[in-house]
FISE-535657 format. One line per 10 residues: number of its first residue (from 1); their letters; for each residue x, y, z of N, C-alpha, C. Coordinates in Angstrom, 2 decimals, always signed. Layout:
N
NUM) A) X/Y/Z/X/Y/Z/X/Y/Z  ... $
END
This chain:
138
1) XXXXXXXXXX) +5.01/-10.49/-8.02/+5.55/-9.41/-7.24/+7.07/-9.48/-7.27  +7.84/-8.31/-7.36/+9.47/-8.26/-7.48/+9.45/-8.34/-6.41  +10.73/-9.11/-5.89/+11.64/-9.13/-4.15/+12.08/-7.95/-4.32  +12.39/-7.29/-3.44/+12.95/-6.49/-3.08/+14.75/-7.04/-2.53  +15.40/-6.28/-2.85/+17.21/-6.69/-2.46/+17.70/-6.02/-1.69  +18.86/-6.62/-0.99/+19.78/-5.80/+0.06/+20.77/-5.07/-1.11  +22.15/-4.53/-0.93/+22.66/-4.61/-1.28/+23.54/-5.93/-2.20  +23.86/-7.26/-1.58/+24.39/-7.96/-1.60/+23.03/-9.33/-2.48  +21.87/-9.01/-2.85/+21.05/-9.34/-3.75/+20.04/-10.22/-3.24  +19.56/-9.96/-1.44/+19.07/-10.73/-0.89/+17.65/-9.86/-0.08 $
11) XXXXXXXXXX) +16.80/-10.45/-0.16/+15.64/-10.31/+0.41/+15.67/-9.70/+2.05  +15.72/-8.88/+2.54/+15.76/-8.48/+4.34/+14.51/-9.11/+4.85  +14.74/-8.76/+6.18/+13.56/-9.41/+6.73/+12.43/-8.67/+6.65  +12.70/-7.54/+6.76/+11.62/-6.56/+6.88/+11.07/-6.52/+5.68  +11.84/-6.66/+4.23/+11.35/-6.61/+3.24/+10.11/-7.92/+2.92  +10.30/-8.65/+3.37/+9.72/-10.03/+3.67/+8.66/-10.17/+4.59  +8.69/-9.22/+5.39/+7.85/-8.43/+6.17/+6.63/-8.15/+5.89  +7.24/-6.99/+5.17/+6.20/-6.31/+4.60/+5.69/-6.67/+3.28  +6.02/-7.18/+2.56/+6.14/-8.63/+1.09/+4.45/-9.19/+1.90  +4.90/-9.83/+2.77/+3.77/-10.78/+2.94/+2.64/-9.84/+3.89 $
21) XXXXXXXXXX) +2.78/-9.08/+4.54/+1.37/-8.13/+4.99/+0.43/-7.35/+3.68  +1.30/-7.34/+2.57/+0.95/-6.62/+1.72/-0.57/-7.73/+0.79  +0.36/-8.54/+0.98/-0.61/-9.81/+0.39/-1.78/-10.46/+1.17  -1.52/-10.31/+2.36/-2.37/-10.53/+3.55/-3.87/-9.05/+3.34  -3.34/-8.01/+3.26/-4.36/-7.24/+3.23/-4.91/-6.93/+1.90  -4.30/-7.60/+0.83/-4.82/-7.17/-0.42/-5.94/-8.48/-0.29  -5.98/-9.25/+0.26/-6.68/-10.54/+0.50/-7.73/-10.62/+1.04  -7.69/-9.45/+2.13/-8.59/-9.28/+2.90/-9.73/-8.05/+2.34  -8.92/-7.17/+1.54/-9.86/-6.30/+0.35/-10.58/-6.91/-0.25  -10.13/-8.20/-1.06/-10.70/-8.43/-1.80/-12.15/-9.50/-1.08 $
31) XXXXXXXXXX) -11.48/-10.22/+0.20/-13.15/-10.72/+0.30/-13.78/-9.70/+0.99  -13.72/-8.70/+1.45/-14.82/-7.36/+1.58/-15.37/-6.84/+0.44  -15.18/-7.28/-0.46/-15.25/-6.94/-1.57/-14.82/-6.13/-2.80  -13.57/-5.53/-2.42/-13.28/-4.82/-3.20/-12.60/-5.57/-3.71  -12.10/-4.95/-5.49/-11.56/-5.53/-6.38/-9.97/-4.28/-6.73  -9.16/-5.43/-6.64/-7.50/-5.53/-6.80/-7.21/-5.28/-8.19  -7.16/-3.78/-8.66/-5.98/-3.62/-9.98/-4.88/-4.03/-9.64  -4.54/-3.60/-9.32/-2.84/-3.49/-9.19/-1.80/-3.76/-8.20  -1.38/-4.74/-7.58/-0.25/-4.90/-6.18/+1.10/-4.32/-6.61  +1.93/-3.34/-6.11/+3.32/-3.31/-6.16/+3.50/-2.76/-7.61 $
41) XXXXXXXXXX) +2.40/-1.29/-7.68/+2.43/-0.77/-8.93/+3.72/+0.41/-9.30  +4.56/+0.35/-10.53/+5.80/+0.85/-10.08/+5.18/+1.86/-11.89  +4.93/+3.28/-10.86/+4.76/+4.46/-11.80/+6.13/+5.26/-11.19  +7.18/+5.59/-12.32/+8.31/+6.33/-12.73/+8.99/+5.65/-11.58  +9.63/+6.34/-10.39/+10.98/+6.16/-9.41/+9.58/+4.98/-7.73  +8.46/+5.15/-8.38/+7.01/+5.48/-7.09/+6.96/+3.76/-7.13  +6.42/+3.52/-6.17/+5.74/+2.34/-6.10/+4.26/+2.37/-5.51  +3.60/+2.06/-5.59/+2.22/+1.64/-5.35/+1.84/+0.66/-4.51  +1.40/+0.17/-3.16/+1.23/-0.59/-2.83/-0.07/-1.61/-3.63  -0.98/-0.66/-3.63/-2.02/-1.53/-3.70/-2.74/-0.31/-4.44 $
51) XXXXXXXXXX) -3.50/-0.47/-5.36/-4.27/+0.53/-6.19/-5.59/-0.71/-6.65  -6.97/-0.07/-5.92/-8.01/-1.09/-5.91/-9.33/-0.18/-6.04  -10.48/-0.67/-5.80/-11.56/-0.11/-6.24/-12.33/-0.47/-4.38  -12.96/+0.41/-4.40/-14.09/+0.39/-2.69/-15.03/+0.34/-3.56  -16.06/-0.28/-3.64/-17.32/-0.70/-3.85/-18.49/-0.04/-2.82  -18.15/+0.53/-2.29/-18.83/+1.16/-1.16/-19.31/+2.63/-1.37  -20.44/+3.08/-0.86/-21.19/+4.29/-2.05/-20.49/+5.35/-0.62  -19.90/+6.66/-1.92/-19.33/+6.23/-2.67/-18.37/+5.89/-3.45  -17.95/+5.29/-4.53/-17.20/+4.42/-5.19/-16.45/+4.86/-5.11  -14.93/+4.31/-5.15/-13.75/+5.32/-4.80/-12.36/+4.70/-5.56 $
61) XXXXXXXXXX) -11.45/+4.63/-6.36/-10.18/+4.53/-6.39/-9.23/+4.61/-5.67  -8.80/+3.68/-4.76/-8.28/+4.08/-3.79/-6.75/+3.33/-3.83  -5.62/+3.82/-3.50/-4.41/+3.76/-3.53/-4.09/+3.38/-1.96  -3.52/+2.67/-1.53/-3.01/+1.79/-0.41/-2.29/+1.68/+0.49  -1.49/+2.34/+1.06/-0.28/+1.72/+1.29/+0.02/+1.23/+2.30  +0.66/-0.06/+2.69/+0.87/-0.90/+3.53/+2.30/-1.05/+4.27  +2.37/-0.67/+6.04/+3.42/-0.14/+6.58/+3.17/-1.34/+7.69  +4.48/-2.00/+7.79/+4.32/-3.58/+8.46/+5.54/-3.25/+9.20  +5.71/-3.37/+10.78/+6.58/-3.58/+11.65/+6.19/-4.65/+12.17  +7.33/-5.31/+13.00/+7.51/-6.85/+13.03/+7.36/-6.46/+15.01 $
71) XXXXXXXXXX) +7.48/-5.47/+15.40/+7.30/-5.44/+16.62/+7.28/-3.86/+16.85  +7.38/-3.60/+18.59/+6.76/-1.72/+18.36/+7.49/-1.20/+19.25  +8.66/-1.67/+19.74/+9.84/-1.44/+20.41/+10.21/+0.20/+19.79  +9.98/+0.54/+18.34/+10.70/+1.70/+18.16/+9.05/+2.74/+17.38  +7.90/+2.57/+18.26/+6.64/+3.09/+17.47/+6.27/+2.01/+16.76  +4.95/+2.53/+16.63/+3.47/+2.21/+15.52/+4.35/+2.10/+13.98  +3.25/+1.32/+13.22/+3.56/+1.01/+11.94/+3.15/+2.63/+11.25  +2.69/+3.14/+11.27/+2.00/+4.55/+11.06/+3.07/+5.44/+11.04  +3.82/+5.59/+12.26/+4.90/+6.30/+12.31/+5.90/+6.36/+10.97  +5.87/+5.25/+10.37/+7.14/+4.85/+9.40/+6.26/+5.66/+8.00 $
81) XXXXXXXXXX) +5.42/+6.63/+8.07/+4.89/+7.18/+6.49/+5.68/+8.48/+6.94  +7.25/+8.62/+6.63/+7.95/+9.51/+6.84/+7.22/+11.02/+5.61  +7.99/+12.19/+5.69/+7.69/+12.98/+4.15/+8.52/+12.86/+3.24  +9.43/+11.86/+3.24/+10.02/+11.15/+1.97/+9.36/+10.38/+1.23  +8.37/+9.22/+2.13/+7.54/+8.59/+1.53/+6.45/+9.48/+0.56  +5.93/+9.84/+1.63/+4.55/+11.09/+1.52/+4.77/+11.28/+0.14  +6.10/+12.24/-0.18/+6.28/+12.89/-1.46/+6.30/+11.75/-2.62  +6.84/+10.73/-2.10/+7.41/+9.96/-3.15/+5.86/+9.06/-3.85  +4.78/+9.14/-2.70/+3.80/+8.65/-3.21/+2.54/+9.87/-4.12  +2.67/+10.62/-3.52/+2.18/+12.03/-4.05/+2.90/+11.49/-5.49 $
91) XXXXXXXXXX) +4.02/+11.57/-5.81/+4.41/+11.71/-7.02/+4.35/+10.60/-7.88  +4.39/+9.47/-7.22/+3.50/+8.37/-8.13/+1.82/+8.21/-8.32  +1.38/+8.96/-7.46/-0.20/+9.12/-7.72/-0.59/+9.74/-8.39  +0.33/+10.91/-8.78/+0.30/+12.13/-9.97/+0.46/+11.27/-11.17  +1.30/+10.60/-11.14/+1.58/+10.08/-12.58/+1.12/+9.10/-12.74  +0.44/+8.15/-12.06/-0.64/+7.20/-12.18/-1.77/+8.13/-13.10  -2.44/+9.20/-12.71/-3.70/+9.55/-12.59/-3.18/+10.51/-13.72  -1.80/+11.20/-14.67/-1.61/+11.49/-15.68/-2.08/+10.41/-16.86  -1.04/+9.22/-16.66/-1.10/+8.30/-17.71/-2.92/+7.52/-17.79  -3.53/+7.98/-16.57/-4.58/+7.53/-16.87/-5.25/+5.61/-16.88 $
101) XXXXXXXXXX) -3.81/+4.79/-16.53/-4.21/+3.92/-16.32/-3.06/+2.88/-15.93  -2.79/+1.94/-15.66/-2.03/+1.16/-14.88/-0.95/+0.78/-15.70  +0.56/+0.29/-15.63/+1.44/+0.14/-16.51/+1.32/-0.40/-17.49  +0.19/-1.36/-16.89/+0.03/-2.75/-18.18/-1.00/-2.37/-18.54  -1.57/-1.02/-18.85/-2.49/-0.70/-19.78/-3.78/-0.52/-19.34  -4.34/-1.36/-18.19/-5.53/-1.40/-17.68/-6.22/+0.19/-17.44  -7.43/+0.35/-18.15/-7.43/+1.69/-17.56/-8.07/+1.89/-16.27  -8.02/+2.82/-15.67/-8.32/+3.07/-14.64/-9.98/+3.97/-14.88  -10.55/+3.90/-13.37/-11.74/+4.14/-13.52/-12.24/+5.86/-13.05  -12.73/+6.57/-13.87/-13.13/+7.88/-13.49/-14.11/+7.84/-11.84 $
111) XXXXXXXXXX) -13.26/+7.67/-11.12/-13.99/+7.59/-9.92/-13.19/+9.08/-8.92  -13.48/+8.98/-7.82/-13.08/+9.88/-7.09/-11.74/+9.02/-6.26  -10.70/+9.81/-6.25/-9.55/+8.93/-5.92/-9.40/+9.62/-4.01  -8.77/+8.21/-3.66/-8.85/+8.46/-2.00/-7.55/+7.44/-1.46  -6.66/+8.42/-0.67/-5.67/+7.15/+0.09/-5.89/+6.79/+1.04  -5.67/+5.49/+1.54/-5.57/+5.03/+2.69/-4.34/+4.27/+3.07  -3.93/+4.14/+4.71/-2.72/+3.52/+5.16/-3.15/+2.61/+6.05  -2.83/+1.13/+6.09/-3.22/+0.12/+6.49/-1.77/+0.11/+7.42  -2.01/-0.24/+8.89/-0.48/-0.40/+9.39/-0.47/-1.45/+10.10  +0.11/-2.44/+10.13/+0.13/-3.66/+10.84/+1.21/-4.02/+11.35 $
121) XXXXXXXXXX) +1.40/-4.08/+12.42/+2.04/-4.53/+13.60/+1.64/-5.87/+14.83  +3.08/-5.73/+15.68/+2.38/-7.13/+16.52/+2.61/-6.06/+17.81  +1.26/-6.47/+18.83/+1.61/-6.00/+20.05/+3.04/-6.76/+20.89  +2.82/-6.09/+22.39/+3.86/-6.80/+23.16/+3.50/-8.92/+23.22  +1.92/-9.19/+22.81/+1.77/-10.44/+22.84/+2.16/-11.28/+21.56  +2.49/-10.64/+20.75/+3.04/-10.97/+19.67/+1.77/-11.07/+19.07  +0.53/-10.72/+19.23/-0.20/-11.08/+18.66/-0.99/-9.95/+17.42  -1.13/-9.86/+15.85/-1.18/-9.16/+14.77/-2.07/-8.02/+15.23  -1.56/-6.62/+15.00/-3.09/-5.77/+15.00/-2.96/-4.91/+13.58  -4.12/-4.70/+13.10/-4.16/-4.06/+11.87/-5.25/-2.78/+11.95 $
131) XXXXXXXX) -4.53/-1.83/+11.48/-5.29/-0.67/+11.56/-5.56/-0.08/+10.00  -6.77/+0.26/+9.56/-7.54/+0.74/+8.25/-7.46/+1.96/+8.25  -6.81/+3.35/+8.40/-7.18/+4.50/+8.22/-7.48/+4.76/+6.46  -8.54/+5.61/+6.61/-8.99/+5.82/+5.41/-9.12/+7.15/+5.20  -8.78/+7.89/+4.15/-9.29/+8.91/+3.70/-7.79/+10.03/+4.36  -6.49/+9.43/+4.13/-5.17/+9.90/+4.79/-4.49/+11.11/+3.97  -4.76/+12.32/+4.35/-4.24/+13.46/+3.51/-2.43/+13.11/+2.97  -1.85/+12.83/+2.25/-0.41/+13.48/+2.12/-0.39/+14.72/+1.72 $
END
């Protein structure tokens, strides 16, 4: 996985943040069973969180994305899928599903494609909550 940089060529916290929730829930896909193409898939300007397969009837291609606040002082992790994002993932999902298969060639599977937004946050106890929405229009 690439770090992500400040200006000044350093990792933020938040980036670090969200770095490690990303890995946390691709982890947790995979022992539910689904299977992990792709973490931190970078189609044209887009990034990809997570582009994986649901095993669950039925079968689905499903694209990811993972929104991690460190506390909820300013809103929900949910809140942060601005329509900058929105677009910017719209437009890497387009061109995922042009080229037909993952950067490094893997092809992708003629399934029915579906997003979901995983948002994880800590309550006021500091303690992790993670929310699965599935099936998230942009």
């Amino acid at each position: 996985m690439l770090a992500r940089m400040d200006t000044q060529g350093r990792t933020t916290i938040q980036q670090t943040i969200g770095a490690a929730a990303e890995a946390r829930i691709a982890a947790g896909l995979q022992a539910s069973g689904w299977v992990v193409l792709g973490r931190n898939v970078r189609v044209g300007r887009s990034e990809l969180d997570i582009v994986a397969l649901d095993p669950r009837q039925p079968a689905s291609l499903v694209v990811v994305e993972v929104r991690a606040r460190s506390r909820r002082d300013y809103g929900l992790a949910e809140e942060t899928l601005d329509h900058r994002k929105r677009a910017s993932l719209r437009r890497g999902i387009g061109e995922l599903l042009a080229l037909g298969a993952l950067p490094d060639g893997t092809p992708l599977p003629r399934l029915p494609l579906r997003f979901d937004l995983v948002a994880v946050d800590r309550d006021p106890a500091g303690r992790e909550a993670v929310r699965h929405h599935r099936g998230v229009a942009l």
